[in-house]
N, C-alpha and C positions, 0 to 999 in steps of 0.2 A: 484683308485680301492680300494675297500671295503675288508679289510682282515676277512678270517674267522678262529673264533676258533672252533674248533674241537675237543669234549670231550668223552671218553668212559664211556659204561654205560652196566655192566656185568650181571645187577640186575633192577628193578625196583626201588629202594632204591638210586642207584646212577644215574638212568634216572633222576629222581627227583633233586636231588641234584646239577647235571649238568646246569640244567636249572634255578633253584637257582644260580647256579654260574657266570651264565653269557653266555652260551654256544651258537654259532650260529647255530651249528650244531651236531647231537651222531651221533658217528657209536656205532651199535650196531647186534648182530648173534641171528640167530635163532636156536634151537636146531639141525640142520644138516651143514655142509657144511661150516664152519664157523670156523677158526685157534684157536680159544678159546673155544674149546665143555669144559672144566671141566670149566667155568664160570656157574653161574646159566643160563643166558641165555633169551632168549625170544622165545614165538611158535608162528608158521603159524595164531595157535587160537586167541590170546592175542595181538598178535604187532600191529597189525589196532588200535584197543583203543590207543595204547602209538604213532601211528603216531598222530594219529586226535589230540589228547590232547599238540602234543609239536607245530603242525602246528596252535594252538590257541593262541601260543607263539611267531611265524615267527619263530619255530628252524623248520630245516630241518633234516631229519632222510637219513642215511646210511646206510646201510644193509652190512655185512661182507658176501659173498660168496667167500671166501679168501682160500683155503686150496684146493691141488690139486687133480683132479676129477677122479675115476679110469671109464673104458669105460662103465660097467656094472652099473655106477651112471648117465649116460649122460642125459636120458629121465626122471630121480625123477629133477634131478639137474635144468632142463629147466623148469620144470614144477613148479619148486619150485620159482623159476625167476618170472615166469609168474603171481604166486601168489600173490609174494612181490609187484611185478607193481602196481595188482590192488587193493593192501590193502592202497597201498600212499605212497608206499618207493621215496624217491627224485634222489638217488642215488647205483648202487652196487660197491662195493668195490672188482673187482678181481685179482688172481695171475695168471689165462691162460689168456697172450693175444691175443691170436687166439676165444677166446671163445668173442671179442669184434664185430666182424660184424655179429656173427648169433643173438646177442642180439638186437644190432643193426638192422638188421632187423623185428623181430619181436615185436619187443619193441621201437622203435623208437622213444617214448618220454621220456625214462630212462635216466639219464645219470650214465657214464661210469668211473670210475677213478680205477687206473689202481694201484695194492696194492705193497708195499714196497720189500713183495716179490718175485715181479718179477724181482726187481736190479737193476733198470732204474739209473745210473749215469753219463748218459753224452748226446750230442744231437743226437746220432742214437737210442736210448732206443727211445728217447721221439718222433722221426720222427715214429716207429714203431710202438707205441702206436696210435700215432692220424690217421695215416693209417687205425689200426685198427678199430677206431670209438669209441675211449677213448678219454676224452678232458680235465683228471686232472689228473697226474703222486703222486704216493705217493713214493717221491724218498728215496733211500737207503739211511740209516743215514750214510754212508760214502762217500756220494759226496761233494766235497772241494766247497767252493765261485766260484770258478771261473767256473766250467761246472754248479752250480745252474744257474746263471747268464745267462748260456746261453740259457740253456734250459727252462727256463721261457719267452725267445722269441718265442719262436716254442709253447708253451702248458701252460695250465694253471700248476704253481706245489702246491705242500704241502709236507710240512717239519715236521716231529719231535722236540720238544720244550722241553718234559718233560716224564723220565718214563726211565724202564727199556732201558738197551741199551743186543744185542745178543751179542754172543764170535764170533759169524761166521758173513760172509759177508749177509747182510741184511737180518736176520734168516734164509737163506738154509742150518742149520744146519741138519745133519743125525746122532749128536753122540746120542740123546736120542733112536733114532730105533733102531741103532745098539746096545744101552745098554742095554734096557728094550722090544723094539718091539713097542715104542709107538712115533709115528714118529710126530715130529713139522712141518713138511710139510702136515698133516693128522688133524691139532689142538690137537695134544694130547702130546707137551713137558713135559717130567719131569722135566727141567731143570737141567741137571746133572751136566755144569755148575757152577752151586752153589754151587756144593761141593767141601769137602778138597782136596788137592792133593799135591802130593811130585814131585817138575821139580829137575830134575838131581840128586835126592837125597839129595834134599833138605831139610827144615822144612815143616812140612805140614803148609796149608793153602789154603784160596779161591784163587789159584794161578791164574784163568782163569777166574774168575768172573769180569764183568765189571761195575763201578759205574753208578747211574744212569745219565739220562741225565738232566741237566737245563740249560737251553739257558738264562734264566733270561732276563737283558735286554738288550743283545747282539740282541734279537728278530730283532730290529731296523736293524739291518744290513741285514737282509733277507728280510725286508718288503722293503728295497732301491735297493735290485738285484730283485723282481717285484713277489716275492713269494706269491699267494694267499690265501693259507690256513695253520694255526700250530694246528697241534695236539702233543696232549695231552693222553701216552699215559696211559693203565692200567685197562684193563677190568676185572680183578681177585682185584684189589683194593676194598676199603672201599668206602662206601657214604662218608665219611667225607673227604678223601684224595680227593677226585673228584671236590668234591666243593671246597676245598682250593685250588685245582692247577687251578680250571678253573675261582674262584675270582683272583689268583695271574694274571694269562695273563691277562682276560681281563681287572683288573687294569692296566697293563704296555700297552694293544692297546689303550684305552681310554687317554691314557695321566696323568692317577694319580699315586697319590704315592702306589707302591706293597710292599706290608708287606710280607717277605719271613718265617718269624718265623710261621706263622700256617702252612705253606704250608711244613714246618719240623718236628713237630709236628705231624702231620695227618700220614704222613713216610718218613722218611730219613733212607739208606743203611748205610750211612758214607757223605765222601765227594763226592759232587759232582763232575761231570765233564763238560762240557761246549761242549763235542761231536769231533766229529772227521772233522766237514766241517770246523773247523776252524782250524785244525792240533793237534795231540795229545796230551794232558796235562800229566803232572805227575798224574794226579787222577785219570787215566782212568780205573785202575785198584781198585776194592775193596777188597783187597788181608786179613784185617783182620775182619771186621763183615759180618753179611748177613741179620740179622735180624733187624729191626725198631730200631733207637739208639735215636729216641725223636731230641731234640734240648738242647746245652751247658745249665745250669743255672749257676753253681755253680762248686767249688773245694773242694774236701775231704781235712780237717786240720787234722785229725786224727781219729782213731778208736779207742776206747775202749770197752772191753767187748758185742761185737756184737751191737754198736752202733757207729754210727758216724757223725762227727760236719762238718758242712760247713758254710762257711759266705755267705746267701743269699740275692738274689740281686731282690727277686722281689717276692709277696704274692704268697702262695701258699695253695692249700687246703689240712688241717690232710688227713692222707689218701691217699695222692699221690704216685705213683710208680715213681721208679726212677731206670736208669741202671747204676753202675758204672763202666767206662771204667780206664784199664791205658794204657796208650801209643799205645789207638785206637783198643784194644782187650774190649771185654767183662767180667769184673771176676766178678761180682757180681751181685745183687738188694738190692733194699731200701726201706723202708716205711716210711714216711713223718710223725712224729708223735707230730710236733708243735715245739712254741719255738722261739724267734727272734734271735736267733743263727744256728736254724737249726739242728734237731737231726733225726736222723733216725736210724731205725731199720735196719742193715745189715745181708744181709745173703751172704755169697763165693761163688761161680759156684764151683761145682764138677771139679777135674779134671781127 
């Protein structure tokens, strides 16, 4: 069985990129209906061009109708469906699964995969699903080996590999609506999440924020319990992050060697974590940055007078930024200003 990757694409910039990368397949939204509205996005007008052009590629296009429908949306919502069909979507990505045999009927050369959150982790999700007229589960990033395993008997699945992981059980999270009014079940998280917070009167910090995910090439263990597709995920990402994570997989499904260094680069949170189907790590938490910390190069040997020395380990261009961490916090940046010793320009974070 032929594994597929599966890459997001928030922009036209990273449509592109994806497919540069290696992608078999984008999921990607349309300005309504779709759990990532503050992505730039794709329209009704526009996305026909970006099917036809990846289908000249053999990728196939996914469409996100992923975000929950209120009743007074029902008839934009179908119609919108209807649309997608006949523009060349291959696939829709939903979270009602009841809303899988009316498509099914009407559409009955669509296929149907059934979105992460709906929470499918074990085999009566998956028996539910294919009832419905769904025939690819995108299971919850917290289902363990042993119900993937099983549930890959009964339906096709797909897994998570790479990208932000939720604090809540397969994103049904409600604290952004209840914070702000802008609810992640609606496509419209703030991620509140990501902020600081004080647990028991504590230190503040990202107490609740989770690292991201990299399966790396643990992959192999999912593609042996009979898993058919990994995404990849990150529709609010860069072009350049997209393409490095979707060269990193598909270097590791092809059998070559994957260079993880650009794939850190393009964005790293901190440490990764490895996910929770394999039981929780110490990393799971990103408890001191939140913002892109690059990739290790070097060790500060000292500062003097707002500059400072490191022994560098590998060329670099005048002009480079640099963040300096201690003990996994952020306290400064840097300016790369030459030197085969490595001098830079420091500046302190405010405190």
């Amino acid at each position: 069985m032929k594994s597929t990757l599966l890459c997001p694409a928030g922009n036209p910039k990273a449509f592109y990129a994806a497919i540069s990368g290696g992608a078999d397949a984008i999921y990607l939204g349309v300005d309504v209906f779709n759990a990532r509205r503050n992505a730039d996005n794709f329209t009704l007008e526009n996305i026909g061009e970006y099917i036809r052009y990846a289908h000249l590629f053999g990728v196939k296009i996914y469409v996100t109708l992923n975000i929950l429908i209120k009743n007074t949306e029902l008839e934009s919502f179908f119609e919108t469906a209807r649309k997608l069909y006949f523009l060349g979507a291959d696939a829709f990505i939903l979270q009602d699964v009841s809303f899988g045999k009316i498509l099914r009927k009407y559409l009955p050369d669509i296929e149907l995969h059934l979105s992460t959150q709906a929470g499918v982790n074990n085999i009566y999700g998956a028996k539910e699903a294919k009832e419905n007229g769904f025939c690819q589960v995108v299971l919850a990033r917290e289902t363990p080996l042993s119900e993937i395993e099983q549930i890959s008997k009964i339906i096709k699945t797909e897994v998570f590999v790479q990208g932000a992981l939720c604090s809540s059980f397969s994103g049904q999270c409600l604290m952004s609506s209840f914070i702000g009014g802008d609810s992640g079940n609606r496509g419209l998280c703030r991620q509140p999440c990501r902020q600081k917070y004080s647990l028991n009167g504590g230190k503040m910090c990202y107490a609740i924020s989770p690292s991201d995910l990299c399966v790396g090439e643990n992959i192999e263990k999912f593609i042996n319990l009979g898993v058919s597709a990994f995404k990849i995920e990150g529709r609010m990402r860069r072009a350049e992050y997209v393409y490095a994570a979707a060269k990193f997989y598909r270097n590791l499904l092809n059998g070559e060697k994957a260079d993880i260094s650009q794939l850190k680069r393009a964005f790293n949170r901190g440490n990764y974590t490895s996910g929770l189907a394999f039981g929780q790590d110490e990393n799971f938490l990103s408890t001191k940055t939140q913002s892109h910390i690059g990739e290790k190069i070097a060790v500060v040997k000292k500062i003097v007078r707002q500059k400072i020395y490191v022994n560098l380990k590998e060329k670099i261009s005048q002009g480079s930024a640099m963040k300096i961490l201690r003990n996994g916090e952020e306290v400064g940046n840097a300016v790369y200003k030459g030197g085969e010793y490595g001098v830079f320009d420091y500046k302190a974070n405010r405190k």
